[in-house]
PyMOL commands that place a pseudoatom at each C-alpha (Angstrom):
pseudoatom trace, name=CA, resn=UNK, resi=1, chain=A, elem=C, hetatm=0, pos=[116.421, 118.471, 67.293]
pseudoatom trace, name=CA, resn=UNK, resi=2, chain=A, elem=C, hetatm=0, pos=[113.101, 117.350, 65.994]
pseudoatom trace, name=CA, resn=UNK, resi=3, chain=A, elem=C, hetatm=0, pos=[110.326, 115.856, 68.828]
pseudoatom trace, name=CA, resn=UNK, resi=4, chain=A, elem=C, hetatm=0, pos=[109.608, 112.195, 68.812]
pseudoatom trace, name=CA, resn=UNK, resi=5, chain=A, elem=C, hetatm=0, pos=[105.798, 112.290, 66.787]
pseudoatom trace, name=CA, resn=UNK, resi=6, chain=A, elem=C, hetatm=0, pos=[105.212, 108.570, 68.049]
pseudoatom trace, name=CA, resn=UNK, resi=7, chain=A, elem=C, hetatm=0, pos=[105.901, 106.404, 71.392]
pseudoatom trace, name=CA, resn=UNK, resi=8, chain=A, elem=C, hetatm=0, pos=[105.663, 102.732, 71.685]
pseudoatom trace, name=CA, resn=UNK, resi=9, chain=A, elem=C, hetatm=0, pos=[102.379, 101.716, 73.246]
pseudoatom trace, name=CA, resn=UNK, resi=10, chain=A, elem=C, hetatm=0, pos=[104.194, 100.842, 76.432]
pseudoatom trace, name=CA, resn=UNK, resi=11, chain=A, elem=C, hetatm=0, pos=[106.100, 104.491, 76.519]
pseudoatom trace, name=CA, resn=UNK, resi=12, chain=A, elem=C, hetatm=0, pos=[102.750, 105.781, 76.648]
pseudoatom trace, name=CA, resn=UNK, resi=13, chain=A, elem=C, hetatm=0, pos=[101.060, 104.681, 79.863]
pseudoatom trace, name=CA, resn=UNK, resi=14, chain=A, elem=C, hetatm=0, pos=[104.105, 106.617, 82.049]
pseudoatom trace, name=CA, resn=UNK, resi=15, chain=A, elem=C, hetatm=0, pos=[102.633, 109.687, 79.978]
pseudoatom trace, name=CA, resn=UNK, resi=16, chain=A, elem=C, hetatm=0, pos=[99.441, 109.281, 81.393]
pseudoatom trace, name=CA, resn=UNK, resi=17, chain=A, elem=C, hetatm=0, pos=[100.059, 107.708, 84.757]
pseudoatom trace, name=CA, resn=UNK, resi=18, chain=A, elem=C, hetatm=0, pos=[98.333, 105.040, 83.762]
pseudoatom trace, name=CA, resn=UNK, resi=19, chain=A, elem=C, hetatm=0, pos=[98.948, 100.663, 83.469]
pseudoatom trace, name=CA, resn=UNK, resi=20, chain=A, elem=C, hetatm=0, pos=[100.416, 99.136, 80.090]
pseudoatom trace, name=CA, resn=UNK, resi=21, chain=A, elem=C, hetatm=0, pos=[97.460, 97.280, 79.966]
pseudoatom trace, name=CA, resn=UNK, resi=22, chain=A, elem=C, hetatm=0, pos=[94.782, 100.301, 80.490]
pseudoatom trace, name=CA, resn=UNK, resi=23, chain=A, elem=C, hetatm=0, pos=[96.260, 101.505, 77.440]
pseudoatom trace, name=CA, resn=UNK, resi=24, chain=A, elem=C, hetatm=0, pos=[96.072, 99.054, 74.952]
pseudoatom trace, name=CA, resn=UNK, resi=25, chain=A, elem=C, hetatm=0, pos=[92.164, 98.629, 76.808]
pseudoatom trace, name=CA, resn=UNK, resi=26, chain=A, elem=C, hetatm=0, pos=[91.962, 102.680, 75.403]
pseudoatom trace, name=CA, resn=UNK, resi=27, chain=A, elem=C, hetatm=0, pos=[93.557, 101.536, 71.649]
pseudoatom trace, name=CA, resn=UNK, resi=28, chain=A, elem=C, hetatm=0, pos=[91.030, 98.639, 71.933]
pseudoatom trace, name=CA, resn=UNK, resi=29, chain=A, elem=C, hetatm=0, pos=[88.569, 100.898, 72.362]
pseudoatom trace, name=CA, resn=UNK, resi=30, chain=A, elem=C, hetatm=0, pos=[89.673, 103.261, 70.062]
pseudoatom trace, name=CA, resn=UNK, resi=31, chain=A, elem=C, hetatm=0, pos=[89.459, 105.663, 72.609]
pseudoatom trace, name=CA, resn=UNK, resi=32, chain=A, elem=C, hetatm=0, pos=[93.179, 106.373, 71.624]
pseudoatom trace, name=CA, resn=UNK, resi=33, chain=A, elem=C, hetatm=0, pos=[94.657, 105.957, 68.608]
pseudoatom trace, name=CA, resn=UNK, resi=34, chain=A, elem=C, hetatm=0, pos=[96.937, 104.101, 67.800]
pseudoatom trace, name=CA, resn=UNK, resi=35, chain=A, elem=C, hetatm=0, pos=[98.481, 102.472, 64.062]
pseudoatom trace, name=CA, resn=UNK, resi=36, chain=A, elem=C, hetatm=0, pos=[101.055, 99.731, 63.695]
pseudoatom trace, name=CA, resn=UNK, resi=37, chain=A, elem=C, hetatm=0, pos=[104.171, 99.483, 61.613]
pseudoatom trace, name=CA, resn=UNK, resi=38, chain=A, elem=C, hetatm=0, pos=[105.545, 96.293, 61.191]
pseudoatom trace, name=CA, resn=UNK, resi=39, chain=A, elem=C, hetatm=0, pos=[104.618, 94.270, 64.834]
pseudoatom trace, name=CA, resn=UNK, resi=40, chain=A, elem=C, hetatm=0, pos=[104.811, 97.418, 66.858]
pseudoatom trace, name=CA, resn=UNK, resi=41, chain=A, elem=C, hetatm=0, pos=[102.034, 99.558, 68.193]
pseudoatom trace, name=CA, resn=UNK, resi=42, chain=A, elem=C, hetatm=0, pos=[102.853, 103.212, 68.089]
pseudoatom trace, name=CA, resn=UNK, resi=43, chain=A, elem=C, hetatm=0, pos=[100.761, 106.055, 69.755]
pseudoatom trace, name=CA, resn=UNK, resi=44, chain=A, elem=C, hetatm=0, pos=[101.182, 109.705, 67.698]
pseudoatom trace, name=CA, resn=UNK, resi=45, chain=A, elem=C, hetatm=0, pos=[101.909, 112.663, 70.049]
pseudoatom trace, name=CA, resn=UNK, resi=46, chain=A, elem=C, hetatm=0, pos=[98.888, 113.925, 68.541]
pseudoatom trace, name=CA, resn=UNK, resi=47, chain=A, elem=C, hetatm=0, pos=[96.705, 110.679, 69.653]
pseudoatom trace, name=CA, resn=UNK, resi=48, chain=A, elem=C, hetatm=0, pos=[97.833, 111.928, 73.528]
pseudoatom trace, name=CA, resn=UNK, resi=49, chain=A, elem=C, hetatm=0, pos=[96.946, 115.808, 73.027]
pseudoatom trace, name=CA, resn=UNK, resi=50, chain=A, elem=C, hetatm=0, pos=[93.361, 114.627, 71.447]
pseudoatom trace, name=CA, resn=UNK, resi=51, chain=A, elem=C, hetatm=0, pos=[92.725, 112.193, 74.345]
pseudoatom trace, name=CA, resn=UNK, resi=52, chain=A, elem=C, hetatm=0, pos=[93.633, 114.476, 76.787]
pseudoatom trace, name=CA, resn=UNK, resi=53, chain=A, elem=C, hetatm=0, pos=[91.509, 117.709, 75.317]
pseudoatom trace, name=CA, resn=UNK, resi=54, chain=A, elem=C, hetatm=0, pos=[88.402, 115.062, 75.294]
pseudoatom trace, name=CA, resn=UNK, resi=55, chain=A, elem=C, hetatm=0, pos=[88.811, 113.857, 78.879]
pseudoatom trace, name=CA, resn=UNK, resi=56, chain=A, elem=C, hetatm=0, pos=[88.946, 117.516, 79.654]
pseudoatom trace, name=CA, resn=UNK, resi=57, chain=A, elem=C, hetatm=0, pos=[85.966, 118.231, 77.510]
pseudoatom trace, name=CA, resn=UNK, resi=58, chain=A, elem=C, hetatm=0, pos=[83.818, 115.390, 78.780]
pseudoatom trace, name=CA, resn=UNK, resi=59, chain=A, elem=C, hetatm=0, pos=[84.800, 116.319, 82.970]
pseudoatom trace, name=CA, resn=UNK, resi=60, chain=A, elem=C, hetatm=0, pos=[83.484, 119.804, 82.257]
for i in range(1, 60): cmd.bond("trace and resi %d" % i, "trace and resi %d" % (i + 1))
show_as sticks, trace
zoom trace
C-alpha cells in the first residue's frame, strides 16, 4: 500500500506535538511548507522530514 505523501494542515500538528494554530503560524512563516489544492492546505511528508532535519540542524 502506498504512504500518504500529504496530510491536511490540521493532521499535522499531532505529528509534531504541536497546536493547529502553531502550524499554520510555521506555513505563515514559511518555515513549513505547505501548497493548497482547491480550499485545503496540505503539508508534504517531505515538508515534515525537512523541518525536522533543520530544527535538528539549528539546536546543534
Amino acid at each position: 500500500m502506498e504512504q500518504t505523501r500529504c496530510r491536511a494542515s490540521r493532521w499535522s500538528a499531532p505529528l509534531f506535538k504541536l497546536g493547529r494554530s502553531t502550524v499554520y503560524d510555521l506555513i505563515r512563516s514559511r518555515r513549513l511548507v505547505s501548497l493548497t489544492i482547491g480550499r485545503s492546505r496540505r503539508v508534504p511528508a517531505d515538508a515534515v522530514r525537512d523541518f525536522i532535519d533543520n530544527q535538528i540542524e539549528e539546536a546543534a
